[in-house]
C-alpha positions as CSV (number, residue, x, y, z in Angstrom):
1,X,15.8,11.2,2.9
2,X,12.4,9.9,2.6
3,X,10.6,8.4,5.6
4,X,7.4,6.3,5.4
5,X,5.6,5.0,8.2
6,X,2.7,2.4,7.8
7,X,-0.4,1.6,10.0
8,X,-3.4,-0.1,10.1
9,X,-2.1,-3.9,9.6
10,X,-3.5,-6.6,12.0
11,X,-6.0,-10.1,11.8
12,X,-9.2,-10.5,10.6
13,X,-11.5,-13.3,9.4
14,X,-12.1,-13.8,5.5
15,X,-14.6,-11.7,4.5
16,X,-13.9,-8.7,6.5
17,X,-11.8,-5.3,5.8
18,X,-8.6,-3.8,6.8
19,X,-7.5,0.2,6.0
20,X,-4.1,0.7,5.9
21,X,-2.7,4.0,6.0
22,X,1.2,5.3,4.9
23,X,2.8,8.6,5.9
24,X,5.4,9.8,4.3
25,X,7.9,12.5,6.0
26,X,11.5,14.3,5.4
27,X,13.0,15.5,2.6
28,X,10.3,14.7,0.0
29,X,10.9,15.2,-3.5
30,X,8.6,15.4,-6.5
31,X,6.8,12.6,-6.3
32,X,5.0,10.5,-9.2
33,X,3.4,7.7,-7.4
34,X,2.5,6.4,-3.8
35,X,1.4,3.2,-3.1
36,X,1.2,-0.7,-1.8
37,X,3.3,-3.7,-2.7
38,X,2.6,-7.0,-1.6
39,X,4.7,-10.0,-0.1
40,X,3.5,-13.5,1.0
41,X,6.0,-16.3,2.4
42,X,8.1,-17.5,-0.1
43,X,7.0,-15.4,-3.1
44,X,8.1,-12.6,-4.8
45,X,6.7,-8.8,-3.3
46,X,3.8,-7.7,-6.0
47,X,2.1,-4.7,-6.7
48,X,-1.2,-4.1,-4.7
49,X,-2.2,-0.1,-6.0
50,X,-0.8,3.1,-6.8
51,X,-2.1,6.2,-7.2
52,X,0.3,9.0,-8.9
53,X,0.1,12.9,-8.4
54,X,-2.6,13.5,-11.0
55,X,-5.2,11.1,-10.0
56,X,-4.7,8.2,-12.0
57,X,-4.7,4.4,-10.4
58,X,-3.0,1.3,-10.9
59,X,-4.4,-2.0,-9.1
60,X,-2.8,-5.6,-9.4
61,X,-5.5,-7.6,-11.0
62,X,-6.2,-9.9,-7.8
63,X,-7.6,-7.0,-5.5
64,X,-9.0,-5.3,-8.7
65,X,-12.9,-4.2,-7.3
66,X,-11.8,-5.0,-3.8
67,X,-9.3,-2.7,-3.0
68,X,-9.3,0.9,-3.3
69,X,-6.3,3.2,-2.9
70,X,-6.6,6.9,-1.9
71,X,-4.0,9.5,-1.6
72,X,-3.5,13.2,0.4
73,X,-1.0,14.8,-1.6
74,X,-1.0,17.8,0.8
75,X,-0.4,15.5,3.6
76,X,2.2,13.6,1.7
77,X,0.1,10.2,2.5
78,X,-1.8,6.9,1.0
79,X,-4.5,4.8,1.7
80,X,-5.3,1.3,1.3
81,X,-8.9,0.1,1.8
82,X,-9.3,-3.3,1.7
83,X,-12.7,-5.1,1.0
84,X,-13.8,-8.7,1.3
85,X,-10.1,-9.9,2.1
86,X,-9.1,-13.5,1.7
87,X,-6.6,-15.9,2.7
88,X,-4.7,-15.4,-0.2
89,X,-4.5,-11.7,0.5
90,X,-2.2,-12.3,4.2
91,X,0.9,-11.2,3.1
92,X,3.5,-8.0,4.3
93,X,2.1,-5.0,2.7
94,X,4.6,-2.3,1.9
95,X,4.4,1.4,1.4
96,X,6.1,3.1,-1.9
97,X,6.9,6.1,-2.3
98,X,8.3,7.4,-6.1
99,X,9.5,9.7,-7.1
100,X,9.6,11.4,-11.2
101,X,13.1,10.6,-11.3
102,X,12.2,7.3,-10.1
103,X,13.8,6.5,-7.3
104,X,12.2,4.1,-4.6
105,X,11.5,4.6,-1.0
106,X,10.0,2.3,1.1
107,X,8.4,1.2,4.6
108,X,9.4,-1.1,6.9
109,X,5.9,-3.2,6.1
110,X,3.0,-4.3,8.3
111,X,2.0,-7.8,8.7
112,X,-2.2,-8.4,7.0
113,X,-3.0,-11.8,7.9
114,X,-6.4,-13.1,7.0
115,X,-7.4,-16.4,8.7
116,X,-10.4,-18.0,10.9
């Protein structure tokens, strides 16, 4: 069983920058993609970023050119930078893990709130 453990969530004003980090532990298996989903009060979680094995990114189009994800695949982990945040970026951000048979694992979220 796949554990991930997020870190890095917290408050700050509009404008300003948050890193999130993910680590994933246990029985890993081969894994295609790692990254961050997205859920504000009553809406529907969203994709943020992912990054699979090989290199290649995915971002959802609102955090396109602010957000940057990087991944250690020897460490099994995931990063979220996260540049000139906004209000409409406070939301629970969850780390996924999947894997190339494509079965989800998730965190247990941290809370991003951006506000003044």
């Amino acid at each position: 069983q796949v554990q991930l453990v997020e870190s890095g969530g917290g408050l700050v004003q509009p404008g300003g920058s948050l890193r999130l980090s993910c680590d994933a532990s246990g029985s890993i298996p081969s894994i295609y993609t790692m990254g961050w989903y997205r859920q504000a009060p009553g809406k529907q979680r969203e994709l943020v970023a992912w990054i699979a094995t090989g290199g290649i990114q995915n971002y959802g189009a609102s955090v396109k050119g602010r957000f940057t994800i990087s991944r250690d695949n020897a460490k099994n982990s995931v990063a979220l930078q996260m540049n000139s945040l906004n209000p409409e970026d406070t939301a629970v951000y969850y780390c996924n893990l999947r894997t190339i048979g494509a079965h989800d694992s998730w965190g247990q979220g941290t809370q991003v709130t951006v506000s003044s």
